[in-house]
N, C-alpha and C positions, 0 to 999 in steps of 0.2 A: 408370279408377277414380275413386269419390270422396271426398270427407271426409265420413263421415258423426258424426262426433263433437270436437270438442276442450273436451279437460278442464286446469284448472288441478292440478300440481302438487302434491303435499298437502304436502310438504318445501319448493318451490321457487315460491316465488308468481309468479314471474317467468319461470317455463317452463311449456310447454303440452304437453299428450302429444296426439299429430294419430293420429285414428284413420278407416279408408277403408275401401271394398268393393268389393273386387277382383272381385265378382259371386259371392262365396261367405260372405256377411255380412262383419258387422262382426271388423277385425282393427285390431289396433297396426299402426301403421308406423315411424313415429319420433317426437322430441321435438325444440321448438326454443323460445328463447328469444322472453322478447314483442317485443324486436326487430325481428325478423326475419319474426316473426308477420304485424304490421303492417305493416314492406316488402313483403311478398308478397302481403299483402292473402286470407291464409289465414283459410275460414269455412267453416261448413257447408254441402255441397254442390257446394263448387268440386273441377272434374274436374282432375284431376294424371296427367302418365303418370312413368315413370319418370325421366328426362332433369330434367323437373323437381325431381322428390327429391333427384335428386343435386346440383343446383342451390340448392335450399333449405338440405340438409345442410353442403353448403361454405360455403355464406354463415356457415351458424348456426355454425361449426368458426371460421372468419375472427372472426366476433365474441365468442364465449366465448375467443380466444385473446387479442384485442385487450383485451378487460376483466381478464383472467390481467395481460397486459402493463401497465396504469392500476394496478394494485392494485402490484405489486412498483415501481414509480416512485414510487407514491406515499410513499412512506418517503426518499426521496432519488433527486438525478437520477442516472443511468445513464448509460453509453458506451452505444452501438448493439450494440456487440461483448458488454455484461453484459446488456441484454436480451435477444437474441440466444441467447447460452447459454443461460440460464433457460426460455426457450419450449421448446428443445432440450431442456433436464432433466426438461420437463412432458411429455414424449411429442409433443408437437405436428410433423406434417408440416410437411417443409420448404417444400412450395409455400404452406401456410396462412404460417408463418412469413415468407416473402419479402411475402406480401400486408400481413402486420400490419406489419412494419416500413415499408414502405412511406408506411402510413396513418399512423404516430404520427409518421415526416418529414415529413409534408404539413403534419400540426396540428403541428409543432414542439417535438411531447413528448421526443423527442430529436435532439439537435445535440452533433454530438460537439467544436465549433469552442466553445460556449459550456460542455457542459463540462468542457473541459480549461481552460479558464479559471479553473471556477469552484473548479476542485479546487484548480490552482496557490494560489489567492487564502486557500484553506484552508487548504494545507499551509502556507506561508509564517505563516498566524497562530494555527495549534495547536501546529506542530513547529519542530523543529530540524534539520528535514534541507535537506540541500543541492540544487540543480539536475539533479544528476548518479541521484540517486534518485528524485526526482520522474518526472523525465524516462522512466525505468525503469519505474515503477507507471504512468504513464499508457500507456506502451506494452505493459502486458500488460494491459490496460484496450484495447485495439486500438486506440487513438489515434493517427493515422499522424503520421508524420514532421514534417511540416510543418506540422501543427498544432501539436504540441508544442513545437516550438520557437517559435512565432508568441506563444502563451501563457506559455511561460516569460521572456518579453521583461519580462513582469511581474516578475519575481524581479531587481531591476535589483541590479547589481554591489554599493551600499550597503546593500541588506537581504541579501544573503548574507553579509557581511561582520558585519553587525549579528548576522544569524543565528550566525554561526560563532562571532562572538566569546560567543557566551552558551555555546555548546558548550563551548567551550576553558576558561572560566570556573569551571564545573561540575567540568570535571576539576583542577582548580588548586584548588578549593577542598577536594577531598579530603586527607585526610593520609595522605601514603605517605613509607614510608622507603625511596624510590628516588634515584638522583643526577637535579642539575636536568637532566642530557643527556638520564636518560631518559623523566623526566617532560617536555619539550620535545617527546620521539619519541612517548611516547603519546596527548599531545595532538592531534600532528599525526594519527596513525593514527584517531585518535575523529573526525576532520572529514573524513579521506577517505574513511572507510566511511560518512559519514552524505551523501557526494556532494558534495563541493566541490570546486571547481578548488582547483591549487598556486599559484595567484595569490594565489585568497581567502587561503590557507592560510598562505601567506609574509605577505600583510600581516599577519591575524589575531597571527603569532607576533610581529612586530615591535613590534606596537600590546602582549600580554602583559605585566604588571609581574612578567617571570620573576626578574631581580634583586635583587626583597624576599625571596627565597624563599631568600638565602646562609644564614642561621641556622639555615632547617630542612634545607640541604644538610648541613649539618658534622653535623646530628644522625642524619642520615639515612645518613650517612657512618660515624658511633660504630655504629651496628646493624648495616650490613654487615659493618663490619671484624669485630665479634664473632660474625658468623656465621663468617665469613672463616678467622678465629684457632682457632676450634673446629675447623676442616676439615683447617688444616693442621697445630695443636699437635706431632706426631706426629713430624713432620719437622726437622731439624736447622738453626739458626738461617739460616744463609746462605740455603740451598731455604725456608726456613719464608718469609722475609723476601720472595724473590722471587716466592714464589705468591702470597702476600696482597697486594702488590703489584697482580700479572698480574690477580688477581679482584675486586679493587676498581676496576681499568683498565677492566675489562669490564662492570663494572656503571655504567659511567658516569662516572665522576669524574676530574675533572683531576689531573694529575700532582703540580700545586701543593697539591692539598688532598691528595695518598695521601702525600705525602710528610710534609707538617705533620703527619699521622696518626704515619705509622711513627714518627716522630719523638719526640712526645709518649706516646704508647703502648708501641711495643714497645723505647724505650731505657729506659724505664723495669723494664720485665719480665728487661732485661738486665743489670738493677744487683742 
């Protein structure tokens, strides 16, 4: 057969519709990008059997996939593993798909060594999360093992530390009327869900000025007891005395403070 026509596009100024004659006039065959046009050195008159076509058509599939792949990078670099999927979301064949990844390794459109690098280098100066999380999102990001932890060497022991304490800081800064035990415990909980070692976590709390925080314990203390007092009113002074007790014990508060409580409070209610 052969090309007896190529026409530009009327939508697509950068594809060509290639039309041949099979020995029964003029038909469509296929379309391909100018690409490809020109690799193949496709013009009027050139003889094609079939082998060829399919030959043209994969090339032209490999480069409308590859250009798909430049356009979604172009917005921010990718793992191998989110290009990857993406091609897979476009419909694209998996043999097309092993060819384009291949080709954007070569140019170095993706490296998954740099980046998990460059994510680490992000998350460290946008967020608040810990190692332990990173670590996580770069691994459903397909990022193996060894890179991750290669990259995270960046996260050195002082900016987690630095990190965490801004974490713990945030929560201190709230006003809650819980006892300092268990505002202590939910700080800690806030650093380990956001992925820190109990290392970070033990100095972080050390370093904490949890001790300014006695004046808002005693106050924090007057609220529960009044929750406390309402729950058990009911109840006959002895039992009344030892649940209020037993629930201010549980909500966190030293002995030495439920007692100065009961003390001042319910001997008074007793006169």
């Amino acid at each position: 057969m052969f090309i007896v026509k190529i026409e530009v596009q009327p939508k697509k100024k950068n594809r060509f519709n290639i039309y041949v004659d099979r020995g029964n006039g003029e038909i469509f065959a296929f379309s391909v990008g100018e690409d490809v046009l020109i690799k193949h050195g496709l013009r009027k008159g050139m003889e094609l059997d079939e082998l060829d076509i399919d030959a043209i058509l994969h090339e032209d599939q490999i480069k409308a996939a590859f250009n798909k792949a430049l356009t979604f990078l172009g917005y921010r670099m990718r793992s191998e593993k989110e290009v990857r999927d993406y091609l897979v979301s476009q419909g694209i064949d998996e043999r097309v798909i092993e060819r384009v990844m291949v080709e954007l390794q070569l140019k170095n459109y993706v490296n998954d060594k740099e980046f998990a690098e460059a994510f680490v280098r992000t998350q460290m100066k946008t967020t608040l999360k810990g190692p332990g999380i990173i670590k996580a999102e770069l691994g459903q990001k397909g990022i193996e093992n060894d890179l991750i932890e290669a990259a995270l060497d960046l996260f050195t022991k002082e900016r987690q530390i630095e990190a965490a304490y801004k974490l713990a800081e945030k929560q201190l800064g709230k006003k809650t009327n819980i006892s300092l035990s268990q505002l202590k415990q939910k700080i800690e909980q806030a650093m380990f869900r956001k992925g820190f070692s109990s290392e970070v976590i033990q100095a972080v709390l050390e370093m904490l000025p949890l001790h300014e925080r006695h004046d808002q314990e005693w106050e924090a203390l007057l609220i529960q007891g009044e929750k406390g007092k309402k729950k058990y009113s009911h109840l006959d002074m002895y039992t009344y005395r030892q649940k209020l007790a037993q629930f201010l014990y549980r909500k966190g508060f030293s002995q030495e403070l439920i007692q100065q409580y009961l003390q001042k409070h319910l001997e008074k209610s007793e006169e």
